[in-house]
Each structure stands twice: as C-alpha cells, then as structure tokens.
PDB file of N, CA, C and O in Angstrom:
ATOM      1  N   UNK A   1       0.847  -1.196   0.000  1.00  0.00           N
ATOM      2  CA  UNK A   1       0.000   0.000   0.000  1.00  0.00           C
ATOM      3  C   UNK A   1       0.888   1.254   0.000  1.00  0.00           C
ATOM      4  O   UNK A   1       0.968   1.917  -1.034  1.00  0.00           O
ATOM      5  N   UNK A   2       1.618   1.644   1.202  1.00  0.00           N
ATOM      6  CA  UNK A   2       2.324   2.974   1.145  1.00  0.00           C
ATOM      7  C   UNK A   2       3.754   2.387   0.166  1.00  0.00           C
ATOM      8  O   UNK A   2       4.369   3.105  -0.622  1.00  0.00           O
ATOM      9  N   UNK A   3       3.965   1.412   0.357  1.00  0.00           N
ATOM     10  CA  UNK A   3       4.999   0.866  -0.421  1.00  0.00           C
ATOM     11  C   UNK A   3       4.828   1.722  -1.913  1.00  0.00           C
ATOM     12  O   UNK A   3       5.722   2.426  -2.384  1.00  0.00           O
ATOM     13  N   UNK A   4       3.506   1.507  -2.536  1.00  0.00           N
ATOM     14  CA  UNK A   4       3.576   1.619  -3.726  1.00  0.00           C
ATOM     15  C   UNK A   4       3.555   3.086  -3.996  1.00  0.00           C
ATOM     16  O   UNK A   4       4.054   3.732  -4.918  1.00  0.00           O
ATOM     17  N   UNK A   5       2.579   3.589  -2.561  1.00  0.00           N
ATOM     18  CA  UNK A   5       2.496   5.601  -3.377  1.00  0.00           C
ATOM     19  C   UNK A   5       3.894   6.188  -2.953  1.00  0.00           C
ATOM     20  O   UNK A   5       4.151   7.224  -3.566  1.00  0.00           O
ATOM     21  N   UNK A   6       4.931   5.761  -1.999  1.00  0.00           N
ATOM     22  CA  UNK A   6       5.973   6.544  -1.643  1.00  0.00           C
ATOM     23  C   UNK A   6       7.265   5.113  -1.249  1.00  0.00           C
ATOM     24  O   UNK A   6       7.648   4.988  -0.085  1.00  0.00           O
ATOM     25  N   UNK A   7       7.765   4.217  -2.297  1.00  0.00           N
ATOM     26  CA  UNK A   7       9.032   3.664  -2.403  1.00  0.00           C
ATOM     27  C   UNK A   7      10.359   3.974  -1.983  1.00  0.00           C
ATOM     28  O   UNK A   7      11.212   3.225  -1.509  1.00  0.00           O
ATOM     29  N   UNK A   8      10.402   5.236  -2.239  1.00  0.00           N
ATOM     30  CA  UNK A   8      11.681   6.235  -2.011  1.00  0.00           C
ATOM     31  C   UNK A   8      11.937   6.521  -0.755  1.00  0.00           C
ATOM     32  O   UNK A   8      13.089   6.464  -0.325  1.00  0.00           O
ATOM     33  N   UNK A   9      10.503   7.001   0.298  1.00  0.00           N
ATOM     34  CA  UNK A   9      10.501   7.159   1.329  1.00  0.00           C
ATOM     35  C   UNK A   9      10.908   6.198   2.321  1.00  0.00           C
ATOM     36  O   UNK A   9      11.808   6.205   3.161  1.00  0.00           O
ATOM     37  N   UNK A  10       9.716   5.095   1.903  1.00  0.00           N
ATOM     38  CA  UNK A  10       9.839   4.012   2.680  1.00  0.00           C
ATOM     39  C   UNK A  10      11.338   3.305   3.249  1.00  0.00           C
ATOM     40  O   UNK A  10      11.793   3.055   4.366  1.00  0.00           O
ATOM     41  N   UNK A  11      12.059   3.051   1.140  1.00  0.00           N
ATOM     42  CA  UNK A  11      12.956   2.498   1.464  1.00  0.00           C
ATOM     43  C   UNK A  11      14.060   3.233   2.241  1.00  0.00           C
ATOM     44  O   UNK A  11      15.092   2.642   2.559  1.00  0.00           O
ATOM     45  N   UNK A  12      13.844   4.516   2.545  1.00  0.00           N
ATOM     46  CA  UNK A  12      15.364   4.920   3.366  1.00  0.00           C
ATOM     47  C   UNK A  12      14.922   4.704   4.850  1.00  0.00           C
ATOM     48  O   UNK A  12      15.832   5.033   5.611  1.00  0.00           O
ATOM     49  N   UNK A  13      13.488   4.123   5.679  1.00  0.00           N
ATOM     50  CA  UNK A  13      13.867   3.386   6.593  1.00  0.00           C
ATOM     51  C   UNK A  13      13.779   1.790   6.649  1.00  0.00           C
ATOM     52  O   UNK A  13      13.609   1.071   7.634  1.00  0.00           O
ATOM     53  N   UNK A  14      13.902   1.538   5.661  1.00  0.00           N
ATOM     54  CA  UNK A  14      14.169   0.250   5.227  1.00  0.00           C
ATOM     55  C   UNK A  14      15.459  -0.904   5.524  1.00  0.00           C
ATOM     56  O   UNK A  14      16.538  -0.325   5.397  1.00  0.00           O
ATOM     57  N   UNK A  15      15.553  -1.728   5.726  1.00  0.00           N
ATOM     58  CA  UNK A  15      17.155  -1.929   5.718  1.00  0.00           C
ATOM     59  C   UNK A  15      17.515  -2.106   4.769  1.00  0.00           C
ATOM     60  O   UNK A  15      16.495  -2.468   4.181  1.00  0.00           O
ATOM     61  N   UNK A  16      18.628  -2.141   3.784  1.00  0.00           N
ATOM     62  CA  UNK A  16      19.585  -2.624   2.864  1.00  0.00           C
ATOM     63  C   UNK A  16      18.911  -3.519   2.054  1.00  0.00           C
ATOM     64  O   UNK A  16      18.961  -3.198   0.867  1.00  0.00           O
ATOM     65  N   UNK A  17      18.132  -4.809   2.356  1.00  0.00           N
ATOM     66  CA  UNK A  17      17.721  -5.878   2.113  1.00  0.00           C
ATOM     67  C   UNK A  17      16.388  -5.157   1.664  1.00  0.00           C
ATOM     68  O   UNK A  17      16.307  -5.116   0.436  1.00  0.00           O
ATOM     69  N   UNK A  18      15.306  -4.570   2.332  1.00  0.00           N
ATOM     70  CA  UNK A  18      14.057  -4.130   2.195  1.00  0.00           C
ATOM     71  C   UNK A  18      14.306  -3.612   1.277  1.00  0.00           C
ATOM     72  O   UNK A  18      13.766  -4.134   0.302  1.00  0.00           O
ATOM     73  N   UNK A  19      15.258  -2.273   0.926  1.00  0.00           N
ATOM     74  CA  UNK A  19      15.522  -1.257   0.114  1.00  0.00           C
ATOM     75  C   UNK A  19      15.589  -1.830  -1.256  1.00  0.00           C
ATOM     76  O   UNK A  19      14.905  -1.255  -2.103  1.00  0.00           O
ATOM     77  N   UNK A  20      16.303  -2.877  -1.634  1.00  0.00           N
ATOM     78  CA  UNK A  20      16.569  -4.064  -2.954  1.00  0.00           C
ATOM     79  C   UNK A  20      15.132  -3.935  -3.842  1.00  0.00           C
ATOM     80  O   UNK A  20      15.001  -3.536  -4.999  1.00  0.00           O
ATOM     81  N   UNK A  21      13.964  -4.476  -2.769  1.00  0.00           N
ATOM     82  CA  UNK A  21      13.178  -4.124  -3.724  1.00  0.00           C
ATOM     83  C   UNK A  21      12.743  -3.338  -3.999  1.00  0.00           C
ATOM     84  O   UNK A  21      12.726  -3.069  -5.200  1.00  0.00           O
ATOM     85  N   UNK A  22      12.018  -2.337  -2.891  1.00  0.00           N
ATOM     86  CA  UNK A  22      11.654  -1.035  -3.670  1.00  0.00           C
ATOM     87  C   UNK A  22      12.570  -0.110  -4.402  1.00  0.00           C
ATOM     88  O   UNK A  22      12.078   0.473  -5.368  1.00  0.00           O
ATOM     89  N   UNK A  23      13.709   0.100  -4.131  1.00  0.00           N
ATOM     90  CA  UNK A  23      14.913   1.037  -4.906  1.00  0.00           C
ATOM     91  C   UNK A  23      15.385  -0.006  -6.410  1.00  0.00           C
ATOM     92  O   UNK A  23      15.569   0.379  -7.565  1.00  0.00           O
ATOM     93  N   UNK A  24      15.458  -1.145  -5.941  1.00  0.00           N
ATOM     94  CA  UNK A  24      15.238  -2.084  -7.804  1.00  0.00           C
ATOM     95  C   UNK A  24      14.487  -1.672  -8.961  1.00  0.00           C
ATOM     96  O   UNK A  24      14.760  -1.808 -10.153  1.00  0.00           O
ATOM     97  N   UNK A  25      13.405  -1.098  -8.350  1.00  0.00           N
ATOM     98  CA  UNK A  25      12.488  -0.802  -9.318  1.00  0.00           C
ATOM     99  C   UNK A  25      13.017   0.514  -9.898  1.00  0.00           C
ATOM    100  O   UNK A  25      13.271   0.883 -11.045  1.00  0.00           O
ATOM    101  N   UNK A  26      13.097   1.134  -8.590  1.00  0.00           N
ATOM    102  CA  UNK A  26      13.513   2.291  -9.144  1.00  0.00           C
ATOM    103  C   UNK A  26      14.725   2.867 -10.315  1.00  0.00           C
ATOM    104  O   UNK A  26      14.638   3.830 -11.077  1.00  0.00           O
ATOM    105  N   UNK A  27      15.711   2.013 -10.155  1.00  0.00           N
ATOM    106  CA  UNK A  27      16.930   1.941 -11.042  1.00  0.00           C
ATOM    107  C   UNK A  27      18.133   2.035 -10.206  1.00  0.00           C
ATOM    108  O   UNK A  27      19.269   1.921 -10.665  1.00  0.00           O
ATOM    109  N   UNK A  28      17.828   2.271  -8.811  1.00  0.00           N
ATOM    110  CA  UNK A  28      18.746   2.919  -7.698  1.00  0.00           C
ATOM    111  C   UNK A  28      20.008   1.843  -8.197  1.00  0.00           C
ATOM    112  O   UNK A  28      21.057   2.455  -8.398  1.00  0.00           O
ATOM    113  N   UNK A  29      20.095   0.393  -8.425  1.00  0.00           N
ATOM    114  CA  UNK A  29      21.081  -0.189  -8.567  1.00  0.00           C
ATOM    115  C   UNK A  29      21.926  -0.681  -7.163  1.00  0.00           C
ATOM    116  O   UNK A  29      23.136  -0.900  -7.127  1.00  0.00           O
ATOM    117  N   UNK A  30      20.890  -0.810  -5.913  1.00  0.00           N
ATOM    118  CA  UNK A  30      21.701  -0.622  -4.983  1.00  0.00           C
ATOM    119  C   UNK A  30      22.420  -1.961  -4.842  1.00  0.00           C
ATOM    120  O   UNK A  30      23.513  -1.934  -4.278  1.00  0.00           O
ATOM    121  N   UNK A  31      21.905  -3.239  -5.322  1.00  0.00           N
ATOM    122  CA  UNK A  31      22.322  -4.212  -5.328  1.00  0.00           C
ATOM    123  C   UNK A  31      22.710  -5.111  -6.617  1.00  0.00           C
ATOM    124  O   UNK A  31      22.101  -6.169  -6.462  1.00  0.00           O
ATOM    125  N   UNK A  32      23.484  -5.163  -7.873  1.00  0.00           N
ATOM    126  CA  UNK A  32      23.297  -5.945  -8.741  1.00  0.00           C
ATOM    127  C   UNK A  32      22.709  -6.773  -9.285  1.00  0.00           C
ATOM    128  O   UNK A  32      22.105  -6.761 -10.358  1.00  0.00           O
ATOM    129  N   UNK A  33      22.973  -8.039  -8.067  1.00  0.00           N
ATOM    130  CA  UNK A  33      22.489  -9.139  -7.703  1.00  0.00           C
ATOM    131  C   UNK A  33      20.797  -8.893  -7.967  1.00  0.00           C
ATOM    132  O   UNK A  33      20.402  -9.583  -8.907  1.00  0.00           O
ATOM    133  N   UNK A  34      20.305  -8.506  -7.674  1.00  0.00           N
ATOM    134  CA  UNK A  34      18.734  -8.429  -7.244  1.00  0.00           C
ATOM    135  C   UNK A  34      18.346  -7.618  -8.937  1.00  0.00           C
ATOM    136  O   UNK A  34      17.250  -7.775  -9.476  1.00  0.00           O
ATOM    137  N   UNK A  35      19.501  -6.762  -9.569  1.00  0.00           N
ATOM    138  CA  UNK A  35      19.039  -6.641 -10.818  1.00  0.00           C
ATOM    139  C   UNK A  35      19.235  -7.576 -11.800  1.00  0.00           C
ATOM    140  O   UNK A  35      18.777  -7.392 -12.927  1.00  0.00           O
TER     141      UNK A  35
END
C-alpha cells in the first residue's frame, strides 16, 4: 500500500535488504544481484 504511493521514502527506513526491492524498481542499482 504505502509501499507503492511513496518507495523512495519508505525504502530509506528500510534496511539494505528491504531497500533491494523497492529502490530495484527504481533503477537505484543498490544491489546488482537483485538486478
């Protein structure tokens, strides 16, 4: 739900792991692996 209207937000209290997916989408690239 908030996941989907604010990703960006979410994921910076996210951990590292959480962040993968929502910032994946985004292009953030934070993890390779997961791209």
């Amino acid at each position: 739900m908030a996941k989907s209207s604010k990703p960006s937000r979410l994921a910076k209290f996210k951990p590292p792991e959480e962040r993968l997916s929502d910032d994946g989408m985004s292009g953030k690239g934070i993890s390779p692996s997961k791209n």
